[in-house]
C-alpha positions in Angstrom: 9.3 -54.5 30.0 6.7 -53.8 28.1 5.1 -50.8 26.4 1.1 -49.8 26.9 -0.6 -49.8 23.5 -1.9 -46.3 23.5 1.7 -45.3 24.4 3.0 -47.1 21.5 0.4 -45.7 19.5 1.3 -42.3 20.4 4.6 -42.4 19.0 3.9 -43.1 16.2 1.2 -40.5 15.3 4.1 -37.9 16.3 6.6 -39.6 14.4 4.3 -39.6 11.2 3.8 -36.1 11.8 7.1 -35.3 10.9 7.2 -37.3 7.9 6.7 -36.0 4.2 3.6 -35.9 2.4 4.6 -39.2 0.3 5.5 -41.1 3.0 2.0 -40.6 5.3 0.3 -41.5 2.5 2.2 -44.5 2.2 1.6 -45.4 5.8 -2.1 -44.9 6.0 -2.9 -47.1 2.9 -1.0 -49.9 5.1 -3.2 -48.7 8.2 -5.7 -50.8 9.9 -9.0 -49.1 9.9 -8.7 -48.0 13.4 -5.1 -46.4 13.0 -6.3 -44.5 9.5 -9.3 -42.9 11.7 -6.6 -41.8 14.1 -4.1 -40.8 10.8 -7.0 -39.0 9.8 -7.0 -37.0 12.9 -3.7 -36.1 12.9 -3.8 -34.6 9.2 -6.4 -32.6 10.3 -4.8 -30.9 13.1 -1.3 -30.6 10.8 -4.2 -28.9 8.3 -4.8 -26.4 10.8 -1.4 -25.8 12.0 -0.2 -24.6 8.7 -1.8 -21.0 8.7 -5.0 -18.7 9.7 -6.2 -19.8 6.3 -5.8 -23.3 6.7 -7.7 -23.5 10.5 -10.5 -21.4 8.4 -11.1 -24.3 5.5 -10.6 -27.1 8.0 -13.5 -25.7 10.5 -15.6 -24.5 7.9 -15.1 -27.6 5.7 -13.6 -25.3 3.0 -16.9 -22.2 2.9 -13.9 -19.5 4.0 -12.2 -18.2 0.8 -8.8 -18.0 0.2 -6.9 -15.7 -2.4 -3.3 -14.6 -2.6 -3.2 -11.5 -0.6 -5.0 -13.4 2.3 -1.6 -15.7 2.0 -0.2 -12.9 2.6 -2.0 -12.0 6.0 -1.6 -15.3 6.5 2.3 -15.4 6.1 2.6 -12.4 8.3 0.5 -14.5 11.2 3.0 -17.3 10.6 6.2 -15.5 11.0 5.4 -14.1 14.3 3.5 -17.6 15.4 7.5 -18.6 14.7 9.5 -16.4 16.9 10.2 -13.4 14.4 9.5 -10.1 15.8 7.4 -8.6 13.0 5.8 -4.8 13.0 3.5 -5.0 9.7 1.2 -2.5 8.3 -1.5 -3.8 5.6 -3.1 -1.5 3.5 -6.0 -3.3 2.1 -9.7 -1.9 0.2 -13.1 -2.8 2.6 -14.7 -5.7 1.8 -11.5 -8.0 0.6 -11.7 -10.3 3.8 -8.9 -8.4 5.9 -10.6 -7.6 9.2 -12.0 -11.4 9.3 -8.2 -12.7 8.6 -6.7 -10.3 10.5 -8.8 -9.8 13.5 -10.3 -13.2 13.7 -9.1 -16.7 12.2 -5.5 -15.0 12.5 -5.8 -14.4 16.4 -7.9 -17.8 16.7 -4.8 -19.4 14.9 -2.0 -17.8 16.6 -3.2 -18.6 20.0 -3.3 -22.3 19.5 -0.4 -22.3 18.5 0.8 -20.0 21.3 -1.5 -20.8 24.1 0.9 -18.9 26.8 0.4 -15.7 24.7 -1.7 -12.6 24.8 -3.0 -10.8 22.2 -4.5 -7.1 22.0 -7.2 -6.1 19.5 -7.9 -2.5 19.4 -10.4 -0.7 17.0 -12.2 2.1 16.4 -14.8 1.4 18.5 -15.3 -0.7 21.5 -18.2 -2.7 20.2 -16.6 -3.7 17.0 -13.4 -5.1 18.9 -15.8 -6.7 21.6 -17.5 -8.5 18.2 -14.3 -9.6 17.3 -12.6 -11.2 20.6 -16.5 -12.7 20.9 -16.1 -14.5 17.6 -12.7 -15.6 18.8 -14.4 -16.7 22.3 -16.9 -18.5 20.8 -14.7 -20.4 18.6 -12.6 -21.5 21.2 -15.8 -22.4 23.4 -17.6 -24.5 20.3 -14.2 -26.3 18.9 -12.1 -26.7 22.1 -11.6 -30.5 21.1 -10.9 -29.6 17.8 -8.3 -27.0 18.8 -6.8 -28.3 21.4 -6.9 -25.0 24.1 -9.8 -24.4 26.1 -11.3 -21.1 27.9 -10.6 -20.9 31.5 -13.6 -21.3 33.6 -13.2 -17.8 35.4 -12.3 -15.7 32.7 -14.7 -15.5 29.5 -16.0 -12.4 28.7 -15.8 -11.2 25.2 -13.5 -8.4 25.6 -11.0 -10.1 27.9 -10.9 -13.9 28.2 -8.1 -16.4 29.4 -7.1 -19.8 28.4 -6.5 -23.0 30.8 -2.6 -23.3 31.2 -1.2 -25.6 29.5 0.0 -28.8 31.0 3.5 -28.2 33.0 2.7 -24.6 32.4 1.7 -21.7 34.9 1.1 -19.1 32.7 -2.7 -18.4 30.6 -2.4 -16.9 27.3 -5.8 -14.8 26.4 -7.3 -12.1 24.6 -8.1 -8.5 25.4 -9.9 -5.8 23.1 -10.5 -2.4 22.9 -11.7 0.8 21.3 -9.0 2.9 19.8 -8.9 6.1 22.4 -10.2 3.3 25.3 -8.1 2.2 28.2 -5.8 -1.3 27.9 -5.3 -1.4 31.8 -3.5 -4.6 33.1 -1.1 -7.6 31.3 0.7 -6.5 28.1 0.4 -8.1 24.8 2.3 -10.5 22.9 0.6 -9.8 19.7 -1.4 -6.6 19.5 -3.8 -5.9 16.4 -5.0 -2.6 14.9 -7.5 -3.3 13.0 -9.1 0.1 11.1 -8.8 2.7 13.6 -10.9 5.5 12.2 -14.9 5.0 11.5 -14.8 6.7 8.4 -13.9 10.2 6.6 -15.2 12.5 9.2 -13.5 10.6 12.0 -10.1 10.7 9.8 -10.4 14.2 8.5 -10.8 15.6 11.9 -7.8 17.1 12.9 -8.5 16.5 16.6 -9.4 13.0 16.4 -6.3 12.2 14.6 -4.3 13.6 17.6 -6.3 11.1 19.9 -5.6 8.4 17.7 -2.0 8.7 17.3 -1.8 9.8 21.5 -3.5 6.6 22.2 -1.0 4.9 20.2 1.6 6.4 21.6 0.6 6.4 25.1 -1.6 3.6 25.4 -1.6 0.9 22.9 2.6 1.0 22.4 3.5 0.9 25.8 2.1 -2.3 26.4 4.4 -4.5 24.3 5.9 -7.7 26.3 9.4 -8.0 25.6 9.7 -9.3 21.4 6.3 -8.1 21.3 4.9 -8.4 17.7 2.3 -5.3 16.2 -0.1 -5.7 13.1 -1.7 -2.6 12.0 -4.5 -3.0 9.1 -6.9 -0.7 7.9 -7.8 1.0 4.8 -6.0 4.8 4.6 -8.9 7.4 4.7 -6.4 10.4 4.8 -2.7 10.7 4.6 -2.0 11.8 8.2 -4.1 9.1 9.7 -2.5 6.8 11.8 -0.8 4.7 9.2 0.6 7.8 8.0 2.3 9.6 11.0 3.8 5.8 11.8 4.9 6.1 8.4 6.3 9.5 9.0 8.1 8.9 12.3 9.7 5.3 12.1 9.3 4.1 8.7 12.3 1.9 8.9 10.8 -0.1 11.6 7.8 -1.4 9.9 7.2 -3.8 7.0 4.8 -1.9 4.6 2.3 -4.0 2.5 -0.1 -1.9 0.2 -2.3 -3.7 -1.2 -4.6 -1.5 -4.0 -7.6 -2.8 -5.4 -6.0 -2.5 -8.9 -2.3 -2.5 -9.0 -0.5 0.3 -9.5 3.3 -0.3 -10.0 5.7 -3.0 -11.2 6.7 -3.6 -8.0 3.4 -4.9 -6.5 3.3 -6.9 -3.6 1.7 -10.1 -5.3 3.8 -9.4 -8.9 0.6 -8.1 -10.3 0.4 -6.2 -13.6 -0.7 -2.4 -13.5 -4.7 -2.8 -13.4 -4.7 -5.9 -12.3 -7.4 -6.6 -9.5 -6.5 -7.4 -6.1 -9.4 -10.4 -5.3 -11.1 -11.0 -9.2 -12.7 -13.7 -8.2 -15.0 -11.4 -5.9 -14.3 -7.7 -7.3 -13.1 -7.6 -11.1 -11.4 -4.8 -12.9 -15.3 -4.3 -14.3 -16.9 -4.4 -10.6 -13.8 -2.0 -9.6 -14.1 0.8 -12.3 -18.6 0.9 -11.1 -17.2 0.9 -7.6 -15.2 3.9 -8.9 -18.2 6.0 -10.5 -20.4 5.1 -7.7 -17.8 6.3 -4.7 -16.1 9.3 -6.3 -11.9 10.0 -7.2 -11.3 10.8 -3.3 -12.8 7.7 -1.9 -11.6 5.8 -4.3 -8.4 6.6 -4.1 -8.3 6.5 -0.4 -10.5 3.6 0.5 -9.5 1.3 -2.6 -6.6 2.4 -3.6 -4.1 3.1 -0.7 -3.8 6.7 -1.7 -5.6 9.1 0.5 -5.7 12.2 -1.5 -6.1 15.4 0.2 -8.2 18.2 -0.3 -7.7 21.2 -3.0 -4.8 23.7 -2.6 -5.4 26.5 -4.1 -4.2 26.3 -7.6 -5.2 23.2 -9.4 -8.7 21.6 -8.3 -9.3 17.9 -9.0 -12.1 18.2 -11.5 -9.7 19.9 -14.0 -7.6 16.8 -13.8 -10.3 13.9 -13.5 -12.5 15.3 -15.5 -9.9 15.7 -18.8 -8.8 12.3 -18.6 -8.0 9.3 -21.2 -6.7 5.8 -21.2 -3.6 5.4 -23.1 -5.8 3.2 -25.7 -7.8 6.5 -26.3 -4.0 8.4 -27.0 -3.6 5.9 -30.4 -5.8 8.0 -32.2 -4.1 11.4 -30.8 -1.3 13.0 -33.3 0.8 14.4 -30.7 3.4 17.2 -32.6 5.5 17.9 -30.0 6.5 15.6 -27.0 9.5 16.6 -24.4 10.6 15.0 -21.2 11.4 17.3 -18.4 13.7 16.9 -15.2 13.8 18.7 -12.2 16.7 17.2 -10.6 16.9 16.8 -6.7 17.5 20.1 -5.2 18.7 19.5 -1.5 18.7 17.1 1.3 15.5 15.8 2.6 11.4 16.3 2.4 10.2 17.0 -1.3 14.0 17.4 -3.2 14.8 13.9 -2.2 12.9 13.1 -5.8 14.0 13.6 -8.8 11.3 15.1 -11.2 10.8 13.1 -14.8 7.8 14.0 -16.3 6.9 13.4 -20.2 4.1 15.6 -22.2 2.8 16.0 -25.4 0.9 18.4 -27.5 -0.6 18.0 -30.5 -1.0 21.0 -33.7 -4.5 22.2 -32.4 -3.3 23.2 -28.7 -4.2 20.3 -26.9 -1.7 18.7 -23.9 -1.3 15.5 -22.5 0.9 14.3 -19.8 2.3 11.4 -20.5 4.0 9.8 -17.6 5.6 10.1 -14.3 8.5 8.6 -13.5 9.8 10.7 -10.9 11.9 9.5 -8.3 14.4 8.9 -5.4 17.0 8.9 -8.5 20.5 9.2 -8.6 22.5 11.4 -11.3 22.9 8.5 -13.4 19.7 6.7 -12.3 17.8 10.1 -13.7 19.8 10.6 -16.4 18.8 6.9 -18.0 15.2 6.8 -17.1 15.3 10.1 -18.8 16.9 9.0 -21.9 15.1 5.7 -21.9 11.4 7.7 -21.9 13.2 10.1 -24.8 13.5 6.9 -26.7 10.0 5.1 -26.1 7.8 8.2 -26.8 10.7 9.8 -29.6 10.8 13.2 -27.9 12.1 16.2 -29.0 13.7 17.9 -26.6 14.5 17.5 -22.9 13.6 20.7 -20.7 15.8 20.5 -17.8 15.6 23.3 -14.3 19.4 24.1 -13.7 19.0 25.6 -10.6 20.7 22.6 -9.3 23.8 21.8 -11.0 24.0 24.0 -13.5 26.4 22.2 -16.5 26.4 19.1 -14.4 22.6 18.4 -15.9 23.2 19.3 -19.5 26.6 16.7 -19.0 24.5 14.3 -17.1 22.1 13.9 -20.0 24.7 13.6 -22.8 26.8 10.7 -21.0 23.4 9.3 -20.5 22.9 9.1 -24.1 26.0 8.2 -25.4 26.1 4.8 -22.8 22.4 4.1 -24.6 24.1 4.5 -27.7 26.7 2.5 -26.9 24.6 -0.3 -26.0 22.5 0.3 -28.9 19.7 1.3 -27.2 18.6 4.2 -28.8 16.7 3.3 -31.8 19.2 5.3 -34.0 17.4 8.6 -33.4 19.7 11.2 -32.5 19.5 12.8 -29.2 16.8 14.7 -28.1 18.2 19.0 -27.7 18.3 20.2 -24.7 16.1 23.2 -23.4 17.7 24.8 -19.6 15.7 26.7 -17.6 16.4 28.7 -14.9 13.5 29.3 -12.3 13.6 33.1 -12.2 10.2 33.7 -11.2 8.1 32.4 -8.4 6.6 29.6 -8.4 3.0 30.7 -8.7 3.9 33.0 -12.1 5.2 29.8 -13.0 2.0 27.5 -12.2 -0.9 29.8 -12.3 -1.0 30.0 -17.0 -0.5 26.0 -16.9 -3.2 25.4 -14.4 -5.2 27.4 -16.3 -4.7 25.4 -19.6 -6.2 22.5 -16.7 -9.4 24.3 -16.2 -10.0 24.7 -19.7 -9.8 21.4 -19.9 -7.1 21.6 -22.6 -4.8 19.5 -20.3 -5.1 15.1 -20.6 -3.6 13.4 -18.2 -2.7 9.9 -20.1 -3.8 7.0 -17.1 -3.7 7.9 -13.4 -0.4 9.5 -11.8 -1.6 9.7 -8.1 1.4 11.2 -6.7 1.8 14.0 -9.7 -2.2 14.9 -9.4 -1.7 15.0 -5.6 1.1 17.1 -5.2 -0.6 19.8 -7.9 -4.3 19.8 -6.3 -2.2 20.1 -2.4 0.1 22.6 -3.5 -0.1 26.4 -2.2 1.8 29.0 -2.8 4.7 29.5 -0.4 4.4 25.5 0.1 8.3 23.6 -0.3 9.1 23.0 -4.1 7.1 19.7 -5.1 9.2 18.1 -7.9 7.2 16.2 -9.7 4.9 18.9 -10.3 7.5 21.4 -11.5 8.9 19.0 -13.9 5.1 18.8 -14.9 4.6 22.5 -15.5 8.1 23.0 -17.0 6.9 20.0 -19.8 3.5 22.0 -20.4 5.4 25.6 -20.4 7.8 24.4 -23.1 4.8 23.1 -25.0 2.7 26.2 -24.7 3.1 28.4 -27.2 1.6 31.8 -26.4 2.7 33.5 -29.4 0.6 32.0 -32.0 -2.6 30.8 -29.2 -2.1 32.8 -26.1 -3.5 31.1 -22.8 -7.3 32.0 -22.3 -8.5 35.7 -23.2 -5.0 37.1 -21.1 -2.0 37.6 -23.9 1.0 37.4 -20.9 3.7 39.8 -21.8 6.0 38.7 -19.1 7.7 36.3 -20.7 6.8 33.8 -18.0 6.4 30.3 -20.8 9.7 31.8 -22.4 13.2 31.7 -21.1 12.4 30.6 -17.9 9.4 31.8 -16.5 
């Protein structure tokens, strides 16, 4: 018996689809002419197959850019295309090619390779999802050869459209889309994409419409998961309770968190960038960021770029005081600072703000000006704290930790010393003796305590060294009667031990209380 050519010929383009690299090349320079035009096809659709990314390049003959965080969309895309049950949340400045990933070559690529599947788009408004499930459409209508699915006859309008089953197959996969607040009435979704879900600032800072969006989620959008259903949620954060936020609040063990700031902000960055580093420099460089900055202003900055929605003022510190009195730490070389301390406010309790451990470091120099010098405040353990202490003592030579014993009482002061003496021991300490140590007991309230040192802010006698986002957020947020924020009592316990009100005083008011003595 004998095999048909073109059945012959079809086994072995799928066998050379599973071969490596090295070996299909070897087999189409051995090809006859007519088999290398069909090998050619077959790269082409493996080309596509490999991820979002790759489908763009192949059908725009490489015009779609590509950069590393839109691997990472990408890679998200390809888990779920595999099986994995993924909830994802990308953080991500406008402009940086996340909504035409995310919300259009993504869904494109995932349904051809999951033709059965549905897929729900949601937005904040209904036109911009219909703009998106059109572009998908239309793909699909103008490459169906290309792709390999095709639009069912009956079912192609741009805000819900179904594919043909596929062969030995009953069931249609399609698309669906949505405004945010809108109804998803009928089949559920496989994949279901959130892509921005507030217009802008007004939108997000509206109490009201932030209790719509999160209802809808709740409600609507959530409840129509198939079974292993698979959620992307992408936007840029315009205000920390937005939607991103409250998920964040209520089930952040349940989602995969990547942030993605326009310049990096940590050493643990998503793509192992350096602090300041841009996110797409081919498109936006750290030059092009810092106009972006001066031209949107610190709170849309930080929100829109920079993953860090930054509320408005409390009623103690104001954010002019701190932006407006900044430096770069290349500006600190030519500051003499006299005195420098690191403080601590160790974790006080079980949950909400005294899960972090305060570390802040400051400086001063002879002529009464102060300069915070970093924030490394954290979820710490009592060893964890007690080293990252020590270790900023060392860098910046300090003179003294101030330490709040509230908490712990002798436990701090021992805490400190066993710290030191490991650092010692591994010869880690420069050979400077250790630092004394200054405890403080947090007699008076809180606002006695804040009010003189945010006052040194507004006469703009206070540098903050580089950008400490969480510090500058919890002092501008902060009212009186508000839950202890630790970072910014380690902050004002630094810049109390520094003040000196003695020799300068703090303003035209000589404070008699004793409130930057003792403890406060």
């Amino acid at each position: 018996m004998t095999t048909p050519p073109d059945l012959a010929e079809d086994a072995v383009l799928q066998h050379y689809r599973t071969l490596p690299v090295p070996e299909r090349r070897r087999v189409a320079r051995r090809a006859s002419p007519e088999l290398r035009l069909r090998l050619a096809w077959v790269e082409r659709q493996i080309a596509m197959d490999r991820s979002p990314g790759s489908l763009a390049a192949v059908l725009t003959e490489g015009r779609e850019k590509q950069a590393r965080h839109l691997d990472m969309i990408d890679e998200v895309f390809m888990r779920i295309a595999a099986g994995e049950r993924m909830q994802v949340m990308i953080t991500c400045p406008p402009r940086h090619g996340k909504s035409q990933r995310a919300s259009r070559w993504g869904p494109l690529w995932y349904l051809r390779r999951n033709p059965t599947a549905r897929v729900m788009l949601a937005s904040y408004g209904a036109d911009l999802a219909d703009d998106h499930g059109r572009w998908v459409r239309d793909q699909l209508r103008d490459y169906a050869p290309t792709l390999g699915i095709r639009l069912d006859d009956g079912s192609r309008a741009a805000n819900r459209f179904d594919l043909e089953a596929p062969r030995n197959s009953s069931v249609r996969g399609g698309m669906v889309t949505a405004g945010v607040g809108g109804a998803l009435n009928g089949k559920g979704f496989k994949l279901g994409i959130i892509d921005d879900p507030f217009k802008g600032s007004d939108d997000a800072n509206s109490p009201a419409q932030r209790d719509r969006v999160w209802s809808w989620y709740q409600s609507v959008f959530y409840t129509r998961r198939a079974p292993g259903a698979s959620m992307i949620l992408i936007n840029t954060r315009w205000h920390q309770d937005d939607l991103s936020g409250r998920i964040l609040e209520a089930e952040p063990e349940n989602w995969t968190l990547i942030d993605l700031p326009a310049l990096a902000m940590s050493a643990d960055d998503p793509l192992g960038r350096a602090p300041g580093d841009a996110l797409w420099p081919e498109q936006y460089d750290a030059e092009e960021l810092a106009r972006t900055k001066r031209a949107v202003g610190e709170r849309v900055w930080w929100a829109l770029y920079q993953q860090q929605p930054r509320p408005l003022e409390g009623g103690v510190w104001q954010w002019a005081w701190i932006t407006a009195n900044r430096i770069s730490p290349a500006a600190l070389r030519g500051v003499d600072l006299s005195r420098i301390v690191v403080a601590i406010d160790p974790s006080g309790g079980a949950g909400g703000a005294n899960d972090e451990t305060g570390i802040v470091a400051a400086g001063r120099t002879s002529d009464g000006q102060y300069y915070v010098l970093e924030d490394r405040s954290g979820r710490h353990g009592a060893n964890a704290w007690g080293r990252e202490a020590c270790l900023r003592a060392v860098e910046l030579r300090a003179d003294a930790f101030v330490v709040e014993t509230n908490f712990g009482g002798d436990m701090t002061r021992q805490v400190l010393i066993q710290a030191w003496q490991e650092l010692e021991r591994q010869d880690a300490t420069a050979g400077m003796p250790m630092p004394r140590i200054v405890e403080v007991v947090a007699k008076q309230g809180k606002r006695l305590r804040a009010e003189p040192i945010a006052q040194l802010y507004e006469q703009g006698l206070v540098h903050h060294v580089g950008e400490w986002p969480a510090l500058e957020t919890q002092m501008v947020t902060w009212l009186p009667g508000m839950d202890s924020p630790d970072r910014m009592d380690a902050a004002v316990h630094a810049l109390t031990e520094l003040a000196d009100p003695a020799s300068t005083g703090l303003g035209t008011v000589a404070y008699q209380d004793q409130r930057l003595r003792g403890r406060r």
